[in-house]
C-alpha positions as CSV (number, residue, x, y, z in Angstrom):
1,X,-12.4,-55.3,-23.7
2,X,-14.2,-58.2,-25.5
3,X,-13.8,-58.9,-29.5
4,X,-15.4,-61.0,-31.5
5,X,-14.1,-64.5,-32.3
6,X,-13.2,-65.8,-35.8
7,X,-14.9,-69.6,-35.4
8,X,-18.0,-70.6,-33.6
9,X,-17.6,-71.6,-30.2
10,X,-18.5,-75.3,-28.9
11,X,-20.2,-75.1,-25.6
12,X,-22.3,-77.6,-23.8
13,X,-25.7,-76.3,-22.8
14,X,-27.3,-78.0,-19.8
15,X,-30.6,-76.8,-18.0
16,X,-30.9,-78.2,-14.4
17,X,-34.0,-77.8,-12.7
18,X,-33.9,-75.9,-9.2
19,X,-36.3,-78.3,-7.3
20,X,-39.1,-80.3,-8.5
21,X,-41.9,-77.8,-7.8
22,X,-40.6,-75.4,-9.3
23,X,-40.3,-74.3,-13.5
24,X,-37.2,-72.1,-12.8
25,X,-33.9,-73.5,-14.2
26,X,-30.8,-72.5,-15.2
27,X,-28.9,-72.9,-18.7
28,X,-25.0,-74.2,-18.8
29,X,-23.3,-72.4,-21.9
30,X,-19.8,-73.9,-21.1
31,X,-16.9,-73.0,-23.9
32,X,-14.4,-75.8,-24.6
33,X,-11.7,-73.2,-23.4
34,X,-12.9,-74.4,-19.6
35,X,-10.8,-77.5,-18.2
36,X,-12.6,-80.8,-17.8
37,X,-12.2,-81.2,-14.4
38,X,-13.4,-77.5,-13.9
39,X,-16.9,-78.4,-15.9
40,X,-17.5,-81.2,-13.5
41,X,-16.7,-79.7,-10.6
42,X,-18.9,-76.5,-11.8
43,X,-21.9,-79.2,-12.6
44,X,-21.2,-80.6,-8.8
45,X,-21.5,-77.1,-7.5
46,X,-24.8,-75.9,-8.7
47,X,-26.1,-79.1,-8.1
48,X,-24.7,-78.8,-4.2
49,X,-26.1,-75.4,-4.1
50,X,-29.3,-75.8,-5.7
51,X,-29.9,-78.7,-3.6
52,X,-29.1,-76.7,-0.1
53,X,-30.3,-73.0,-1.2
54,X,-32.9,-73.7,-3.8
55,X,-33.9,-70.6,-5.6
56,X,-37.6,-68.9,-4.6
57,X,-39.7,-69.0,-7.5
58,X,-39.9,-65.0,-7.3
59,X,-36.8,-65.2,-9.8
60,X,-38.9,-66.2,-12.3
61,X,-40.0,-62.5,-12.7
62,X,-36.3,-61.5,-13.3
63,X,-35.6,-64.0,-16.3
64,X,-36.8,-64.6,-19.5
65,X,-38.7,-67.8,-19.9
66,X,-38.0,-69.1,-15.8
67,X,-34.8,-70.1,-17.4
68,X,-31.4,-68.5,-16.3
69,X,-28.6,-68.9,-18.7
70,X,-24.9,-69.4,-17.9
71,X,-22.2,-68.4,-19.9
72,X,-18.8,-69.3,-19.1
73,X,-15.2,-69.5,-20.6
74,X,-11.4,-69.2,-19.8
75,X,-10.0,-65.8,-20.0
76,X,-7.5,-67.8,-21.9
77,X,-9.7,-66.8,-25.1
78,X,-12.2,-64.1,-26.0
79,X,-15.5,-64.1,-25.0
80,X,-16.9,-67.0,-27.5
81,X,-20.8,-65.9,-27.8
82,X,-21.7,-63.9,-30.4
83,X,-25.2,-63.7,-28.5
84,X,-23.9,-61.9,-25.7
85,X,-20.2,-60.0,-27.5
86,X,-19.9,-57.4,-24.6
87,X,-19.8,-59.6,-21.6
88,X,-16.6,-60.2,-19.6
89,X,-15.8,-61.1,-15.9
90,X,-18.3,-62.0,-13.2
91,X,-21.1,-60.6,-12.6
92,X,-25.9,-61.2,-12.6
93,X,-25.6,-59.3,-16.3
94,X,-29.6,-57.9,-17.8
95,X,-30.9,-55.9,-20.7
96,X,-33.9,-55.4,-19.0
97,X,-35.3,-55.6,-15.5
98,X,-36.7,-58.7,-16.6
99,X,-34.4,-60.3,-18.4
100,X,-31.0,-61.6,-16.7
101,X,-28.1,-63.5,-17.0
102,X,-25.0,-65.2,-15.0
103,X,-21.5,-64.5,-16.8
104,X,-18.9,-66.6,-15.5
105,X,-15.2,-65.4,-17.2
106,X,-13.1,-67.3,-15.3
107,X,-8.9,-66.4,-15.5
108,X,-6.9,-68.7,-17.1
109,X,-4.4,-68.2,-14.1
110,X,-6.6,-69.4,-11.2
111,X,-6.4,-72.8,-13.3
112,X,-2.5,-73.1,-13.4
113,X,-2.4,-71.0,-9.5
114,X,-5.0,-74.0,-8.2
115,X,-6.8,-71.0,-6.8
116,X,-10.2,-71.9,-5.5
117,X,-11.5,-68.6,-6.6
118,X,-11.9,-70.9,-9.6
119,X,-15.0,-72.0,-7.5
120,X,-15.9,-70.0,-5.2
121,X,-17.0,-67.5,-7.8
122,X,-19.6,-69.7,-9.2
123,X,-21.2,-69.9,-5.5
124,X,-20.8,-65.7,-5.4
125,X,-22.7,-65.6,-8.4
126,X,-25.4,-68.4,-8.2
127,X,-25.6,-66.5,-4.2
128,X,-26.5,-63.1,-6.4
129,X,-29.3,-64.6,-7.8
130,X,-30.7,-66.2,-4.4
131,X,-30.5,-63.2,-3.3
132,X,-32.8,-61.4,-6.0
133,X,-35.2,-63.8,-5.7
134,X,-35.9,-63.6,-2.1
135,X,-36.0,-59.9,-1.8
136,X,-37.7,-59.4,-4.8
137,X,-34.8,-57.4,-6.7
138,X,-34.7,-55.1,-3.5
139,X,-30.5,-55.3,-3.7
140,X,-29.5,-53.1,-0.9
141,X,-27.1,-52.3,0.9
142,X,-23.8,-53.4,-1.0
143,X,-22.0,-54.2,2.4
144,X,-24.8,-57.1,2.7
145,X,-25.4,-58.0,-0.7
146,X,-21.6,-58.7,-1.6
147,X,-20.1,-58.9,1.8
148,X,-22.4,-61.7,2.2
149,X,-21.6,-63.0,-0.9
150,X,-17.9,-63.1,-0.5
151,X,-18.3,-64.7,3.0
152,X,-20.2,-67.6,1.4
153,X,-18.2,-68.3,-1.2
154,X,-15.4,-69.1,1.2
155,X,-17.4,-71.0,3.2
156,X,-18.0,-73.3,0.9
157,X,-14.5,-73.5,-0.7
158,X,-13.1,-74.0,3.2
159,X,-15.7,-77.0,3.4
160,X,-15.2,-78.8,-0.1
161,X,-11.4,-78.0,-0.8
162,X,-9.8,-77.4,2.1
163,X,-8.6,-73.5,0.8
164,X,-10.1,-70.0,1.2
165,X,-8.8,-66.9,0.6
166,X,-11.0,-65.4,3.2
167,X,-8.0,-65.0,5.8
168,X,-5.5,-63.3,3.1
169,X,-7.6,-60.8,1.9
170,X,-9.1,-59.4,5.0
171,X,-5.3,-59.5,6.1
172,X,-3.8,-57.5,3.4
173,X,-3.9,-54.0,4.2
174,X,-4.1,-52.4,0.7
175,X,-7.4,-54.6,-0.6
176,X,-9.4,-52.5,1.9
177,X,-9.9,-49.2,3.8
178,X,-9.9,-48.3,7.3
179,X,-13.6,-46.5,6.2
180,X,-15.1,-49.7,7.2
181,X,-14.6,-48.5,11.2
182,X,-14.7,-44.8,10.7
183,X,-17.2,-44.1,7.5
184,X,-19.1,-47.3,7.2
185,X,-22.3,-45.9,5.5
186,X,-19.8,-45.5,2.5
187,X,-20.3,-49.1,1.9
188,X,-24.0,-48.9,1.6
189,X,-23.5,-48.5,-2.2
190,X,-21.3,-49.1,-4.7
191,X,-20.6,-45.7,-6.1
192,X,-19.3,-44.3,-2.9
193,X,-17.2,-47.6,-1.8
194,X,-15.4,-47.9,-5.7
195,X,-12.2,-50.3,-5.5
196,X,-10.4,-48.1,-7.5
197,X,-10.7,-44.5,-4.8
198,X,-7.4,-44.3,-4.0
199,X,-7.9,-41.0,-2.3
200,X,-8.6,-43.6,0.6
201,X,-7.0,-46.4,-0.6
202,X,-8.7,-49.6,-2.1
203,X,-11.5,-49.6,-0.7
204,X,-13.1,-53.0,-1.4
205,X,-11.3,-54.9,-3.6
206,X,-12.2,-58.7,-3.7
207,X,-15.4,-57.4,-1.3
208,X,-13.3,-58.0,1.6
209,X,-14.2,-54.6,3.1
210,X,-17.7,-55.8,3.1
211,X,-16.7,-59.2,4.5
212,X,-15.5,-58.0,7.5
213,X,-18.4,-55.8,7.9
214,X,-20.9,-58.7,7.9
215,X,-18.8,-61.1,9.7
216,X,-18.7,-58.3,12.6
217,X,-22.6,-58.0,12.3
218,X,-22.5,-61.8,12.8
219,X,-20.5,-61.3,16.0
220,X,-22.3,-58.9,17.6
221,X,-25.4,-61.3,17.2
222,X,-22.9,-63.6,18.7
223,X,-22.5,-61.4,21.9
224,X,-25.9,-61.2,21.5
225,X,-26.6,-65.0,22.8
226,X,-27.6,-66.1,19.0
227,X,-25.8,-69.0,17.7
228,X,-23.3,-68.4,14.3
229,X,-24.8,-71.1,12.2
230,X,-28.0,-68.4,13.1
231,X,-26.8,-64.9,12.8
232,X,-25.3,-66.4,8.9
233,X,-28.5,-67.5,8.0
234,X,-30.2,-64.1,9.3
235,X,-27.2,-62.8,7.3
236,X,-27.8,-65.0,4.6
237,X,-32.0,-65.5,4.1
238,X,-33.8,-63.6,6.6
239,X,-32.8,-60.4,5.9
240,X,-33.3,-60.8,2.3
241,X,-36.9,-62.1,2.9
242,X,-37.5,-59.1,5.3
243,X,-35.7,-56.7,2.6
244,X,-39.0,-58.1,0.0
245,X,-41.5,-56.5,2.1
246,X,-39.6,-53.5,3.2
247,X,-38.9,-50.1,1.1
248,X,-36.2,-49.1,2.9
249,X,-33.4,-51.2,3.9
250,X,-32.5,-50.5,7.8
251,X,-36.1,-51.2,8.5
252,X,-35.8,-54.5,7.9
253,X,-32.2,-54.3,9.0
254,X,-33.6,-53.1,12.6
255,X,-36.2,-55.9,12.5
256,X,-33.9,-59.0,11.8
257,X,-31.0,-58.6,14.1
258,X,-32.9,-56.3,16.7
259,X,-30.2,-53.5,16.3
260,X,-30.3,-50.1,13.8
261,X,-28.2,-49.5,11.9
262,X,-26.3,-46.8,13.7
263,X,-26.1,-49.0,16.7
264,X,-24.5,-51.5,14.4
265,X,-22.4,-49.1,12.7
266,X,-21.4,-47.6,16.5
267,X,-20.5,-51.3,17.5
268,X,-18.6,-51.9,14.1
269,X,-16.4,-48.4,15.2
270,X,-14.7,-50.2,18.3
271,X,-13.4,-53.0,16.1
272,X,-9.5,-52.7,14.5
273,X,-7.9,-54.4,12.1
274,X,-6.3,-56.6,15.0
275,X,-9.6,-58.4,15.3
276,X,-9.6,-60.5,12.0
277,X,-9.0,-63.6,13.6
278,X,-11.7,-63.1,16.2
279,X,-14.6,-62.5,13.8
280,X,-13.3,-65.4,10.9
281,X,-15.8,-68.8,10.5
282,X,-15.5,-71.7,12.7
283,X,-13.3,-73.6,10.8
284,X,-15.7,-77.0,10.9
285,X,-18.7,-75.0,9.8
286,X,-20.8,-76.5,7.1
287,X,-23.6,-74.9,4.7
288,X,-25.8,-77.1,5.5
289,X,-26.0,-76.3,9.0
290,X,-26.9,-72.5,8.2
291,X,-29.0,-72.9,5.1
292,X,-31.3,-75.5,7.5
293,X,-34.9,-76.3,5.3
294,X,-37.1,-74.5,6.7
């Protein structure tokens, strides 16, 4: 729950273009709650990003104005904009199909824990919206969309601090359920794959359920002779751009990584729990050598 605060909030807008072509930009609405050093890393992080996955002008049909704004405190207070009183952890929030936001509510523990979530969650988000652009808003399925996501996110962190917590949440049993091998087309959406089903345990918490799902699709495209900086940008862009000119989602699936769906899902069935450290990133891997400029 959110309430509303007593005393106007200082925050330090910012708008940063995406690349020089384009009018799309994004807003910084960062509360003094945040830590320094966490601003300027944030303000290193989209710049990184926007430089290496520049958003596709097609956003501009999701936001009011080609701007995107960012809003983003400490959990350590309540949500300081009065503009926005009911928004609250992480999320690509709208009031209308054309009309959307980035919140960014980041816990006051990850500061004192020196957890990169801290981080990383700023690349899951800003990844959200690459992903609406290049599919035209065509967000489907949720394995992909925040499996993808997650397994990102801790790219990036491995790369630029040395940390993930990639490793320890596919590792810890409870986060996430055996479903993934037996029931995977329970992770297509979001309603039938809820973190909080404890009739078959956890489900998906932390998206690592997902994860594993798309970093087994990236292995079988492995097996498959295509090299992993390749299968995680199919993962990554391809599909999306496929998913824009595609009603339903396994067509373009089919199309990308030349496999259904139910082969992939058949393939997915033979792996076990055992195999986390077979399917995990190359260690050395770098964004840059997935998202290549095409």
């Amino acid at each position: 729950p959110t309430t509303t605060p007593t005393t106007t909030p200082t925050t330090t807008p910012t708008t940063t273009p995406t690349t020089a072509k384009a009018s799309f930009s994004f807003k910084f609405n960062l509360d003094k709650s945040l830590p320094e050093d966490w601003t300027i890393e944030f303000k290193k992080i989209m710049n990184t990003l926007q430089d290496i996955l520049p958003i596709n002008p097609n956003i501009n049909n999701y936001v009011r104005n080609s701007v995107m704004e960012i809003y983003s405190w400490s959990s350590a207070v309540a949500n300081p904009f009065t503009e926005k009183p009911n928004m609250s952890g992480a999320s690509i929030s709208g009031d209308s199909p054309t009309n959307r936001w980035m919140v960014l509510e980041i816990n006051r523990d990850e500061f004192k824990n020196d957890n990169s979530h801290r981080y990383s969650v700023i690349v899951h988000e800003y990844f959200h919206v690459y992903q609406i652009a290049l599919s035209k808003n065509s967000m489907s399925p949720k394995w992909l969309v925040e499996g993808g996501a997650k397994v990102l996110e801790e790219i990036f962190v491995e790369q630029y601090y040395g940390k993930s917590n990639l490793e320890g949440d596919l590792k810890f049993q409870k986060l996430w359920s055996d479903d993934v091998f037996a029931n995977p087309s329970l992770f297509e959406k979001y309603e039938t794959s809820s973190s909080g089903d404890m009739q078959r345990g956890w489900m998906d918490m932390n998206y690592a359920g997902s994860a594993y799902m798309v970093l087994t699709l990236v292995k079988e495209l492995q097996k498959d002779n295509v090299p992993e900086q390749k299968a995680l940008e199919m993962v990554f862009r391809d599909f999306w751009v496929e998913k824009s000119t595609q009603r339903d989602w396994k067509l373009a699936f089919e199309k990308v990584f030349k496999m259904s769906v139910e082969t992939f899902y058949a393939r997915l069935g033979k792996f076990s729990r055992t195999d986390i450290d077979s399917i995990l990133p190359s260690k050395p891997l770098k964004i840059q050598e997935i998202f290549i400029t095409k």
